[in-house]
C-alpha positions as a Python dict, from the first residue, in 0.01 Angstrom:
ca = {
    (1, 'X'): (0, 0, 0),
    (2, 'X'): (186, 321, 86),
    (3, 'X'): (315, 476, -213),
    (4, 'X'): (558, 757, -240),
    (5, 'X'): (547, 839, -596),
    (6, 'X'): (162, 857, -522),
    (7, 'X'): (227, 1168, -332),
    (8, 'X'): (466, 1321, -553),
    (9, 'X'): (209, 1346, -874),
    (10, 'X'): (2, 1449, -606),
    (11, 'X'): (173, 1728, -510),
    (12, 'X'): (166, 1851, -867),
    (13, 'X'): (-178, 1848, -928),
    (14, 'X'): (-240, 2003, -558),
    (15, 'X'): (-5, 2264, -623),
    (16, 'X'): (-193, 2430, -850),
    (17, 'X'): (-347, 2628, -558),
    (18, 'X'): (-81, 2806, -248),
    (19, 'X'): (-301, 2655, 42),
    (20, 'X'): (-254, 2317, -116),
    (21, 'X'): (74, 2375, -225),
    (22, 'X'): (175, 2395, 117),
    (23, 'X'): (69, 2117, 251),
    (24, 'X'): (239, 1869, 6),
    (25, 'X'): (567, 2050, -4),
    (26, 'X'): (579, 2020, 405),
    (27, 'X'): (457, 1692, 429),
    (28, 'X'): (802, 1581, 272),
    (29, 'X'): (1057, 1807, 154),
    (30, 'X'): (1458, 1877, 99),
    (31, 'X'): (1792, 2042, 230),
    (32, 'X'): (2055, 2172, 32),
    (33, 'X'): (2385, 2255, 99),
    (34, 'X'): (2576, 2491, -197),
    (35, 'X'): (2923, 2617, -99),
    (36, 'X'): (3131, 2851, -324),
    (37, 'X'): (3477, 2754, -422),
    (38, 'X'): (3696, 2971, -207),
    (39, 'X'): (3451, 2900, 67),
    (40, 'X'): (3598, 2520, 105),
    (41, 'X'): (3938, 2437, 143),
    (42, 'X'): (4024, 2255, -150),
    (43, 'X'): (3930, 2526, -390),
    (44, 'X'): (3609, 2288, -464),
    (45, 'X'): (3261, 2385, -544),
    (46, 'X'): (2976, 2152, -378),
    (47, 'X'): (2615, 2196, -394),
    (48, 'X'): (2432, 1894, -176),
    (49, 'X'): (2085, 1817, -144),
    (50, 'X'): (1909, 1542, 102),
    (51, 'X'): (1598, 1429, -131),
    (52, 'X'): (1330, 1363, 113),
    (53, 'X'): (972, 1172, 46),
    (54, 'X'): (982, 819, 130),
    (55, 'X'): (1045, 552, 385),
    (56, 'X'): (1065, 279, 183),
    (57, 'X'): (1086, 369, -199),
    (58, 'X'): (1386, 260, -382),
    (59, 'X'): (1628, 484, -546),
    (60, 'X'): (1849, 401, -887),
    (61, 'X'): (2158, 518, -975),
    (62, 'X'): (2212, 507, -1292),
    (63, 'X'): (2419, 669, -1631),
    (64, 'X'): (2234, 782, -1898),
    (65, 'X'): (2401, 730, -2236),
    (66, 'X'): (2461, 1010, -2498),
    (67, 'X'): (2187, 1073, -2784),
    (68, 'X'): (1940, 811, -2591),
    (69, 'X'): (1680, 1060, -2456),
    (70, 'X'): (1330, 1050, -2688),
    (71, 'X'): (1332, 1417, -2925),
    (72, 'X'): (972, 1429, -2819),
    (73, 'X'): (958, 1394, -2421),
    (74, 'X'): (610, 1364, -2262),
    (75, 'X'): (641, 1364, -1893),
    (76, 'X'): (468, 993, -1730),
    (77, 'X'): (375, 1207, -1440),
    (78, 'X'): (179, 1495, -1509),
    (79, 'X'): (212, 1508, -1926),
    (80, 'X'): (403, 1813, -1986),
    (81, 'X'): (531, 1775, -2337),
    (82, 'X'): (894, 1890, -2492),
    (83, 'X'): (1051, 1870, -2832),
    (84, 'X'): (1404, 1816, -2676),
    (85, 'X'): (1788, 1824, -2877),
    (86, 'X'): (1866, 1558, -3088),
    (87, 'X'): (2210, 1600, -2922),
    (88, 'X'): (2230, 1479, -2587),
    (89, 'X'): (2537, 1457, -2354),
    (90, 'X'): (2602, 1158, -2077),
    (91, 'X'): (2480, 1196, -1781),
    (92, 'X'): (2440, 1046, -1422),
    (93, 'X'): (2110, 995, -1219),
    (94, 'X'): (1933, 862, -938),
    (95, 'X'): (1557, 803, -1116),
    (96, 'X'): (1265, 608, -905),
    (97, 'X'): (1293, 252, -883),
    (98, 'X'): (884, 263, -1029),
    (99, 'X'): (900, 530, -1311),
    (100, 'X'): (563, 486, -1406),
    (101, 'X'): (450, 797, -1262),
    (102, 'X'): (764, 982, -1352),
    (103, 'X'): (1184, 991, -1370),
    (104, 'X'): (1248, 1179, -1057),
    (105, 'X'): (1644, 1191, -1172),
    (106, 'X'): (1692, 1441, -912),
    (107, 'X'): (2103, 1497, -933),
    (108, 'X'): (2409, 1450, -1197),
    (109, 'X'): (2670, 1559, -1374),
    (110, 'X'): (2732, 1590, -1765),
    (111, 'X'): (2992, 1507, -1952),
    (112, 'X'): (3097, 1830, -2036),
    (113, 'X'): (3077, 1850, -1602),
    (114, 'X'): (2816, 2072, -1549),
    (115, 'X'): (2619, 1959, -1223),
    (116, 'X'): (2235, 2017, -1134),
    (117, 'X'): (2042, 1936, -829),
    (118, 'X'): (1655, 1979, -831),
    (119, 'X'): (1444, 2049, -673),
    (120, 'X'): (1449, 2199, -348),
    (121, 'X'): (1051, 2256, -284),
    (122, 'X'): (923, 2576, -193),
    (123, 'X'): (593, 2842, -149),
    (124, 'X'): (435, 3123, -274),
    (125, 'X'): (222, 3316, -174),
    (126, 'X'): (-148, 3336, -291),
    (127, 'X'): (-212, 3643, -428),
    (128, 'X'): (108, 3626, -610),
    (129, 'X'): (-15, 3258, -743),
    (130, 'X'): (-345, 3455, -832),
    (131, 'X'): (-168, 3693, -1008),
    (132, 'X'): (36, 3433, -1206),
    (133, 'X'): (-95, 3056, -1121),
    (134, 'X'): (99, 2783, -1158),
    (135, 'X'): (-7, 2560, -1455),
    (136, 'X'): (-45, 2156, -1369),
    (137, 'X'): (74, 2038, -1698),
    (138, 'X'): (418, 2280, -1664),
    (139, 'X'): (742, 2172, -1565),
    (140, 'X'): (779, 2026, -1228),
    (141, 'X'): (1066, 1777, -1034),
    (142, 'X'): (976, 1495, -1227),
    (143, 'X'): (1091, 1565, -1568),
    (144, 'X'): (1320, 1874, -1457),
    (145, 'X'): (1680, 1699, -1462),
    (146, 'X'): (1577, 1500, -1716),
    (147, 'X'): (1484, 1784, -2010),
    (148, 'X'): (1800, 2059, -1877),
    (149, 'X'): (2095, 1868, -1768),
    (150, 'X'): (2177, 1618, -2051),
    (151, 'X'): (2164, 1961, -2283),
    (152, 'X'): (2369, 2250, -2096),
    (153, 'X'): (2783, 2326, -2101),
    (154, 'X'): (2758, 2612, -1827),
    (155, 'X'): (2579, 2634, -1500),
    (156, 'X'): (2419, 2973, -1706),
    (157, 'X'): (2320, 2803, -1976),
    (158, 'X'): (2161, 2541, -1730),
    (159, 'X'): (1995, 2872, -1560),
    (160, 'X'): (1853, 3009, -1933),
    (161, 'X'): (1730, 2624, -2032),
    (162, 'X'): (1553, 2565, -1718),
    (163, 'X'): (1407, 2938, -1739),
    (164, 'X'): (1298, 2908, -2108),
    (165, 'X'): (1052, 2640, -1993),
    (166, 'X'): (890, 2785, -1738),
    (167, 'X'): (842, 3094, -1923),
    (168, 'X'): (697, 2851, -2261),
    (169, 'X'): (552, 2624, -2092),
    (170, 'X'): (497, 2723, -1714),
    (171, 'X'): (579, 2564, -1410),
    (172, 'X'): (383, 2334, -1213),
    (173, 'X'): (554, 2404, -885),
    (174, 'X'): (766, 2625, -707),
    (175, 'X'): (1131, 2482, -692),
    (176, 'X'): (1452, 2565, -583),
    (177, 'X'): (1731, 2473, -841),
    (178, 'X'): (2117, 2435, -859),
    (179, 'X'): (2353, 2410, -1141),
    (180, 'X'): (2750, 2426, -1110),
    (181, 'X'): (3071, 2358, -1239),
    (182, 'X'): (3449, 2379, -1111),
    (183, 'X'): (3437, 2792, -1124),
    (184, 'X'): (3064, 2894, -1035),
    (185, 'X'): (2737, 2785, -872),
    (186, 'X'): (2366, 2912, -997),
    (187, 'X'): (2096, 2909, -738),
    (188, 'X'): (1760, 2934, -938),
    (189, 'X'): (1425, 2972, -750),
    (190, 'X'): (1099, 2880, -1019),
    (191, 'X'): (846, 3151, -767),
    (192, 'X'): (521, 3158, -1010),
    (193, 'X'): (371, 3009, -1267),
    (194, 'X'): (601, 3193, -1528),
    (195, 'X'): (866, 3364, -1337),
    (196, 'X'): (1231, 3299, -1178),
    (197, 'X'): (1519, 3437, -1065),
    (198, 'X'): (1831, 3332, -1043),
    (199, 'X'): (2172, 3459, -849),
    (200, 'X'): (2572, 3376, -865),
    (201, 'X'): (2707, 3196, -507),
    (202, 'X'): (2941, 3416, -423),
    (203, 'X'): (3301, 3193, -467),
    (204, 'X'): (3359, 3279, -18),
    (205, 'X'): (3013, 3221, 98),
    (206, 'X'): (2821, 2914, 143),
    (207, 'X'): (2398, 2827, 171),
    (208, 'X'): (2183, 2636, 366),
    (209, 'X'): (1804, 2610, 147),
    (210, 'X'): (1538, 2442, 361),
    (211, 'X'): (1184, 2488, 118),
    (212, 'X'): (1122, 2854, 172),
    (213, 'X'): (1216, 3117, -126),
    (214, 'X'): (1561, 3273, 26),
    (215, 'X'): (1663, 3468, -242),
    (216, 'X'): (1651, 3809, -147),
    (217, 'X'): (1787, 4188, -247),
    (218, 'X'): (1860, 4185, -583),
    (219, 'X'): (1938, 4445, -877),
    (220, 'X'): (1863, 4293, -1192),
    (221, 'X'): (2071, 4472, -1410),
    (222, 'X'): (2377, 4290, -1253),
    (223, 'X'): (2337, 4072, -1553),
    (224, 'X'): (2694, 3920, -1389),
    (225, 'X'): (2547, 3783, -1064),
    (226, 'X'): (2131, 3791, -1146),
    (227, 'X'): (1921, 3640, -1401),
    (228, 'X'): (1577, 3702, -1440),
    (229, 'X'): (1260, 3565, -1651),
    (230, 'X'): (1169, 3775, -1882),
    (231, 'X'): (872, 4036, -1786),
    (232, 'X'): (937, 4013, -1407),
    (233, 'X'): (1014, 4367, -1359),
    (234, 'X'): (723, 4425, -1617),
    (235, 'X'): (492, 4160, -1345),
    (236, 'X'): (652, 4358, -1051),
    (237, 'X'): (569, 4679, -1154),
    (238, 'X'): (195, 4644, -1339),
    (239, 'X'): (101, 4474, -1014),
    (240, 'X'): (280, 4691, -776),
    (241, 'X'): (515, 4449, -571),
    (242, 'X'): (742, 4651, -516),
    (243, 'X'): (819, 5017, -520),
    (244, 'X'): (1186, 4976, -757),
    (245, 'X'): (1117, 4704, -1031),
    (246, 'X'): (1467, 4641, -1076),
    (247, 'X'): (1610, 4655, -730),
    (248, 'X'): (1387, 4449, -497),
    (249, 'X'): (1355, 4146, -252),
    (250, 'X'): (1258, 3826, -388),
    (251, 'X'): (1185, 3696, -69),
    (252, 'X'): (1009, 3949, 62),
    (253, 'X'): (744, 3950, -276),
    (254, 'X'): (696, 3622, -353),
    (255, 'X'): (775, 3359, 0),
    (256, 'X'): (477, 3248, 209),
    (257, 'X'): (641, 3233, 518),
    (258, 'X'): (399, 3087, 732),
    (259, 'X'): (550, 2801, 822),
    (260, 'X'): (868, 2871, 806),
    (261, 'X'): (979, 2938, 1165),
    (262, 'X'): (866, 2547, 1270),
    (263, 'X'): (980, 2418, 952),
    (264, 'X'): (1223, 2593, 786),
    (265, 'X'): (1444, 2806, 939),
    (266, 'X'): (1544, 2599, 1187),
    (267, 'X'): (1719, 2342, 962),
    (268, 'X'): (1930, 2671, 819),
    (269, 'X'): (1951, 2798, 1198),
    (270, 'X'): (2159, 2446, 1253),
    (271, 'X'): (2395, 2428, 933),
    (272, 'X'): (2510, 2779, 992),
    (273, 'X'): (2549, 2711, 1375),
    (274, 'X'): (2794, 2503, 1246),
    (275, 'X'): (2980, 2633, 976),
    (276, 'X'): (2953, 3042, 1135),
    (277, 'X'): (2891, 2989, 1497),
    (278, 'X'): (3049, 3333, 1553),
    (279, 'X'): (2719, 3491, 1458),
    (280, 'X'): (2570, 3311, 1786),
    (281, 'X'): (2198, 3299, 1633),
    (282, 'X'): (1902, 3156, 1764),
    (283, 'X'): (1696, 2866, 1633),
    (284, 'X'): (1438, 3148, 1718),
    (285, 'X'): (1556, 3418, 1460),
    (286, 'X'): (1405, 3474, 1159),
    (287, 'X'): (1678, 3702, 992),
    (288, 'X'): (1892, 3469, 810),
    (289, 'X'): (2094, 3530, 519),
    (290, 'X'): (2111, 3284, 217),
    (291, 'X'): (2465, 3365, 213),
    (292, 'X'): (2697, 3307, 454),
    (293, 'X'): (3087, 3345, 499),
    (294, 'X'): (3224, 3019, 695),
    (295, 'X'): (3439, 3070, 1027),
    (296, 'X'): (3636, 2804, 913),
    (297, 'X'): (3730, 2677, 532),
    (298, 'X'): (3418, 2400, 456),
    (299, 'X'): (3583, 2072, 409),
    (300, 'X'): (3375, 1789, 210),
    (301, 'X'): (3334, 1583, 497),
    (302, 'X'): (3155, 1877, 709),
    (303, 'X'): (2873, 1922, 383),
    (304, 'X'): (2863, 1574, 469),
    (305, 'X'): (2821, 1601, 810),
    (306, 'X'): (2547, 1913, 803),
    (307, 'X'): (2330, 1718, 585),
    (308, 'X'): (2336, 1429, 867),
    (309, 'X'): (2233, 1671, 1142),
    (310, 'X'): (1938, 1624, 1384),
    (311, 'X'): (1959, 1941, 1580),
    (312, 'X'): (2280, 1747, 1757),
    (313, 'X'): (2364, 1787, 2091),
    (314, 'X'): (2033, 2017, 2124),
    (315, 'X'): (1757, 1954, 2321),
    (316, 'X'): (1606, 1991, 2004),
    (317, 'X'): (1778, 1633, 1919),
    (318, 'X'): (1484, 1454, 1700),
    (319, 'X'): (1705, 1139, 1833),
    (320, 'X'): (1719, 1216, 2194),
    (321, 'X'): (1631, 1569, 2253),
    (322, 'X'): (1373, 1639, 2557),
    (323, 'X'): (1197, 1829, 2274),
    (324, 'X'): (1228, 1616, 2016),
    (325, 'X'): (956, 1721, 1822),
    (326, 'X'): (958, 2065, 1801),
    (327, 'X'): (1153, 2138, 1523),
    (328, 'X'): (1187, 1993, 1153),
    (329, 'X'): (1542, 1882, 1097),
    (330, 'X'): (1792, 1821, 849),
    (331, 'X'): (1794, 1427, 852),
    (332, 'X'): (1509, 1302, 902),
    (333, 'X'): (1360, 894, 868),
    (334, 'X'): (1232, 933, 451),
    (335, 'X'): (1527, 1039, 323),
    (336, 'X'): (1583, 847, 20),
    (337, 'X'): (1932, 971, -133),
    (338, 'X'): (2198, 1245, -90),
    (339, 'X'): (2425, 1350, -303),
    (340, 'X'): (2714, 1552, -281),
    (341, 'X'): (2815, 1713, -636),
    (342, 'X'): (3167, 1799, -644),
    (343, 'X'): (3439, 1961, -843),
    (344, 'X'): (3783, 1959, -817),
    (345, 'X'): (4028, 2229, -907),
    (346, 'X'): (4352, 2046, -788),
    (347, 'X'): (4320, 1738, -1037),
    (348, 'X'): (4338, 1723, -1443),
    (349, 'X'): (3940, 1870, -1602),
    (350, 'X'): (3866, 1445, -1669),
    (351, 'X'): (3852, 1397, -1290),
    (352, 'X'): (3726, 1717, -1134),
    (353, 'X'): (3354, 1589, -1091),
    (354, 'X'): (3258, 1349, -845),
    (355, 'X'): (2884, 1247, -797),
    (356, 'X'): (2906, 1148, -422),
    (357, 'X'): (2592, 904, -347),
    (358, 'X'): (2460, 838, 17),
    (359, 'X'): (2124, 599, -33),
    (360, 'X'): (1888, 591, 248),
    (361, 'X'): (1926, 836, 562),
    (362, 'X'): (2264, 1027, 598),
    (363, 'X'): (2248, 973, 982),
    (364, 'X'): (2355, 631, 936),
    (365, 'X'): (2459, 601, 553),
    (366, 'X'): (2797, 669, 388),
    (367, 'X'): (2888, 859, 77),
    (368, 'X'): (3018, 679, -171),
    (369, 'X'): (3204, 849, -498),
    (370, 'X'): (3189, 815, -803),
    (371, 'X'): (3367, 991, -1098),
    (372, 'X'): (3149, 1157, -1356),
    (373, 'X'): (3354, 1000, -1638),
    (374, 'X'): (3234, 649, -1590),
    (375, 'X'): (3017, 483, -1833),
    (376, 'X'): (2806, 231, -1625),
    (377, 'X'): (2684, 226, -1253),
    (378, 'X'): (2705, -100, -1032),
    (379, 'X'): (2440, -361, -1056),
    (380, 'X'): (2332, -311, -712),
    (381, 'X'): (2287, 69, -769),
    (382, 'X'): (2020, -19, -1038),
    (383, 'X'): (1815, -253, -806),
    (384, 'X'): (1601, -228, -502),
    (385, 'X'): (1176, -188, -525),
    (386, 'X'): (963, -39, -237),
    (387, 'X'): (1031, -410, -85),
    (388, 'X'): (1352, -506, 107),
    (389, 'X'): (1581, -729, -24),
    (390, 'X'): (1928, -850, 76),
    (391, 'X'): (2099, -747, -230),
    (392, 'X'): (1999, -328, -330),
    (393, 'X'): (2265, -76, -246),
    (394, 'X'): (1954, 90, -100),
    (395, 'X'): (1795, -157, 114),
    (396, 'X'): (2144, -210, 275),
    (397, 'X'): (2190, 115, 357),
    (398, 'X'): (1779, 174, 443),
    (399, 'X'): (1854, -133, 713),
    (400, 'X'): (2127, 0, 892),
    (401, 'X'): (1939, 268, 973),
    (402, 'X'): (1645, 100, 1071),
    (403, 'X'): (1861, -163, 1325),
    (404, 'X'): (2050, 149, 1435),
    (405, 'X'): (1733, 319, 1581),
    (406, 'X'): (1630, 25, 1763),
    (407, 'X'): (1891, 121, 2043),
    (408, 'X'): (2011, 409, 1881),
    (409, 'X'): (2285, 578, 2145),
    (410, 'X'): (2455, 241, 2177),
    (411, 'X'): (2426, 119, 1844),
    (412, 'X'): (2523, 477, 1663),
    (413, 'X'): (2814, 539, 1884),
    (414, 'X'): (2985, 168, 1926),
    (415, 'X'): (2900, 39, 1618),
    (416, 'X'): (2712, 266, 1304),
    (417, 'X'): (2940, 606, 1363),
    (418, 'X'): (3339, 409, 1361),
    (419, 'X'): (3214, 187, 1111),
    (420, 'X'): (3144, 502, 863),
    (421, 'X'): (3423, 669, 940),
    (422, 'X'): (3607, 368, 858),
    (423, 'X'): (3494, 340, 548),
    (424, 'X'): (3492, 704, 498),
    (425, 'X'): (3842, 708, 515),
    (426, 'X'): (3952, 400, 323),
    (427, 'X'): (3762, 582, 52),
    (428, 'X'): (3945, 942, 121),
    (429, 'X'): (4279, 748, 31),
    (430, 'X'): (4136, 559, -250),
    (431, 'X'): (4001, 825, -420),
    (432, 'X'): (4368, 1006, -370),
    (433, 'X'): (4542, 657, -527),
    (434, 'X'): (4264, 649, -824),
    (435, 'X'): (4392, 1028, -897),
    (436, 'X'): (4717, 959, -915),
    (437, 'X'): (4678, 627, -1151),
    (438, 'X'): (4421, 813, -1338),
    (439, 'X'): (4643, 1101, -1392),
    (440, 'X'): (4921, 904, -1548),
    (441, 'X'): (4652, 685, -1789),
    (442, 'X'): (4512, 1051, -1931),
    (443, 'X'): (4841, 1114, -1983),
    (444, 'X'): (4969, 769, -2151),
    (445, 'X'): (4669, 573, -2279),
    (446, 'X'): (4380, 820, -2221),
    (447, 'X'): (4126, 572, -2404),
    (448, 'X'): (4178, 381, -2112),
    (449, 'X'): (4058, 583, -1861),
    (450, 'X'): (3641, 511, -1832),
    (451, 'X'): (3775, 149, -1804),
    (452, 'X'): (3974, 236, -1480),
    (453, 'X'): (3726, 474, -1359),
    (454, 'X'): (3438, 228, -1375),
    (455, 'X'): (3679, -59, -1236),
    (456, 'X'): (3741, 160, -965),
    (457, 'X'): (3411, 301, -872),
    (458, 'X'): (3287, -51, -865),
    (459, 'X'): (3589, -113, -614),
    (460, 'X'): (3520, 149, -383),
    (461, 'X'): (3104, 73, -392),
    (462, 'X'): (3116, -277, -323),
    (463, 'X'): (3351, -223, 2),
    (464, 'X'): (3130, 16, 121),
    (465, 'X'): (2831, -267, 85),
    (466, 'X'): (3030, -547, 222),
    (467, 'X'): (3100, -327, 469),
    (468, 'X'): (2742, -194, 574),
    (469, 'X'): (2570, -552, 522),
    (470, 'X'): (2907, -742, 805),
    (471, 'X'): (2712, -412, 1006),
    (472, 'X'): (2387, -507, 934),
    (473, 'X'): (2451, -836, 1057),
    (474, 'X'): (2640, -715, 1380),
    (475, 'X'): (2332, -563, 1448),
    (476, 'X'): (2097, -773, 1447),
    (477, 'X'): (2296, -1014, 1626),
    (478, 'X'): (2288, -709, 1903),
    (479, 'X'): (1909, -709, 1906),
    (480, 'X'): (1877, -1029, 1958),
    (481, 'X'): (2088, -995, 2274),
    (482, 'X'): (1904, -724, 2419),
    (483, 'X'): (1548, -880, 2361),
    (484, 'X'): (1378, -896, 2696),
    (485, 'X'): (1330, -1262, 2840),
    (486, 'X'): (1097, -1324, 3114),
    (487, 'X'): (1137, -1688, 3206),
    (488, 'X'): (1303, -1752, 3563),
    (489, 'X'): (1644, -1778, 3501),
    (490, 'X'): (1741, -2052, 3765),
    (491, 'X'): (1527, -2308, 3576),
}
């Protein structure tokens, strides 16, 4: 049988040359979606990632309790070994279903609400990899939330954890990675076997990361807005990468670009067509900027939307586009969670971070939220196996997409789209009522509060669920009725 987590140790062990690399980062990669706080207009940061690899593989989401992480981690899928804290913070998660072959937690947020999102996959090129290979027993997406998150109080300190092991213990593949909080957002790219860099979001700018290396000009002695590992101007210069070892473009060193303009590029060609149109690119261009200033404040529900997009309206639509399969986009069939990490600036520091959770594909799915200071996930979040069943938040969501697809304009637009937005905003004015209840509990009976949260979390999931599954069934029903009979029909 088919096995995603297959692939994924398999891209670690492949990646240990650039050729290879490539091919098992395209075959099934990510999006991400980071915008700054006075980019959006709620004075929120967000950074967003579509986790892409599998059809029909199960995602968890689950809470990891303080102090329960082993002080001697050995990674299931490709061994890398850590002596980690014996002090760990809570943390949320969404591991494999199977974590035989490795955690895969992917996204969360601590409890002193730091976020991290990893990884979004990326390539090198080969005589850079020559120069500094990647190592197969290093650090790589498996273990990476896992060994940083539950142990960081700052998005930088997230950046100089992360960094530390790559630079002791090398990497094993070349990643993308995010950490935030309510005032700043890091965007760290792992380019080598031993070397990263990481840069500040600028607070009025937003990003759209599709698996290619876009950081690029930097001057590394901004210590404010760069990080770097330590010897990379040393590697830059002994090698001769560049002609200014401290001022240089990351991109333009390290990215293997080869596939970017089929791959790549287009999926940040169609989230800035939507949050800048006034720059009036082409899906064409190859001259993007990581960072972008929006036309228009970004509102949560339009992260939401970009990370559902299909080249819409486009005859580039991978739905019903006349060249449907030109172009990799943004949603696409084996997505198997996306989360939305946000913080709040208008709301007390014990409800600022919500860990917004769409399972299955975000075309059809809905994001569901849940505060970072609960304690436990729901039931149904912590089932679901490469199988369907009728009771996984996952499989729900995984079959509404499937019955959509089956007559996808009619289906989407009468049925999938209002019923999403439905529940998309009976949870906008839930979440509003659970801040204002919360508020007052923090402020009489503030022991009280994980109670509420998880009471309420639990509320908003399982209306979502009943929700999708009375759809499910409404579908179905629909297929049924369109199923082609060929008997004579005056008989």
């Amino acid at each position: 049988m088919f096995k995603t987590k297959s692939l994924k140790k398999l891209g670690i062990t492949l990646a240990i040359t650039a050729a290879s690399l490539a091919i098992s980062s395209t075959a099934n990669a990510c999006t991400t979606v980071l915008v700054g706080k006075d980019a959006s207009n709620d004075g929120s940061t967000m950074i967003a990632r579509n986790e892409d690899m599998g059809t029909a593989w199960a995602k968890h989401f689950v809470i990891r309790q303080a102090n329960t992480n082993p002080t001697n981690y050995v990674s299931k899928g490709n061994k890398v070994a850590l002596t980690l804290p014996s002090k760990q913070l809570k943390y949320s998660a969404t591991p494999e279903w199977d974590t035989s072959e490795g955690l895969y937690e992917e996204a969360g947020i601590n409890s002193a609400n730091v976020a991290m999102s990893g990884t979004e996959s990326a390539t090198t090129k080969e005589k850079v990899l020559k120069l500094d290979p990647l190592v197969e027993n290093g650090i790589a997406e498996d273990s990476i939330v896992t060994v940083v998150l539950p142990y960081i109080t700052s998005p930088k300190e997230g950046v100089a954890r992360l960094g530390k092991i790559v630079e002791e213990k090398g990497a094993a593949e070349v990643n993308g990675v995010i950490f935030s909080n309510k005032e700043e957002i890091w965007y760290m790219e792992i380019v080598s076997g031993h070397h990263w860099v990481a840069v500040r979001v600028p607070d009025n700018q937003y990003a759209v990361i599709a698996n290619t290396l876009t950081i690029g000009d930097i001057d590394t002695t901004d210590q404010g807005n760069v990080q770097v590992s330590t010897g990379l101007k040393n590697f830059v210069e002994t090698n001769k990468l560049a002609k200014n070892s401290e001022k240089f473009s990351v991109r333009d060193i390290f990215a293997d670009t080869k596939e970017d303009a089929q791959y790549n590029l287009p999926r940040m060609w169609d989230g800035q067509r939507m949050l800048t149109p006034s720059k009036k690119k082409k899906i064409t261009d190859t001259d993007f900027n990581l960072f972008e200033k929006p036309d228009e404040p970004i509102s949560f529900a339009k992260v939401a939307y970009i990370l559902t997009l299909h080249f819409n309206g486009t005859k580039y639509d991978t739905m019903t586009g006349s060249k449907a399969d030109k172009y990799r986009p943004i949603s696409v069939p084996n997505t198997m969670e996306s989360h939305i990490l946000q913080f709040r600036s208008d709301v007390p520091e014990e409800l600022s971070g919500i860990h917004w959770l769409a399972l299955g594909v975000t075309d059809t799915s809905n994001y569901v939220p849940f505060y970072s200071g609960i304690t436990k996930t729901p039931a149904y979040y912590q089932a679901g196996t490469d199988l369907p069943d009728v009771n996984s938040a996952y499989w729900t969501y995984r079959v509404t997409n499937i019955l959509t697809k089956t007559n996808y304009q009619e289906f989407k637009t009468k049925e999938t789209l209002p019923l999403r937005q439905e529940v998309r905003d009976y949870l906008a004015k839930q979440v509003a009522k659970t801040d204002t209840e919360a508020k007052q509990i923090i402020k009489d009976t503030p022991d009280n509060l994980p109670t509420y949260l998880n009471e309420q979390t639990e509320k908003f999931a399982k209306y979502s669920l009943e929700k999708y599954k009375e759809l499910n069934k409404q579908l179905l029903v629909k297929m049924t009725e369109l199923t082609p009979t060929k008997h004579n029909d005056n008989l």
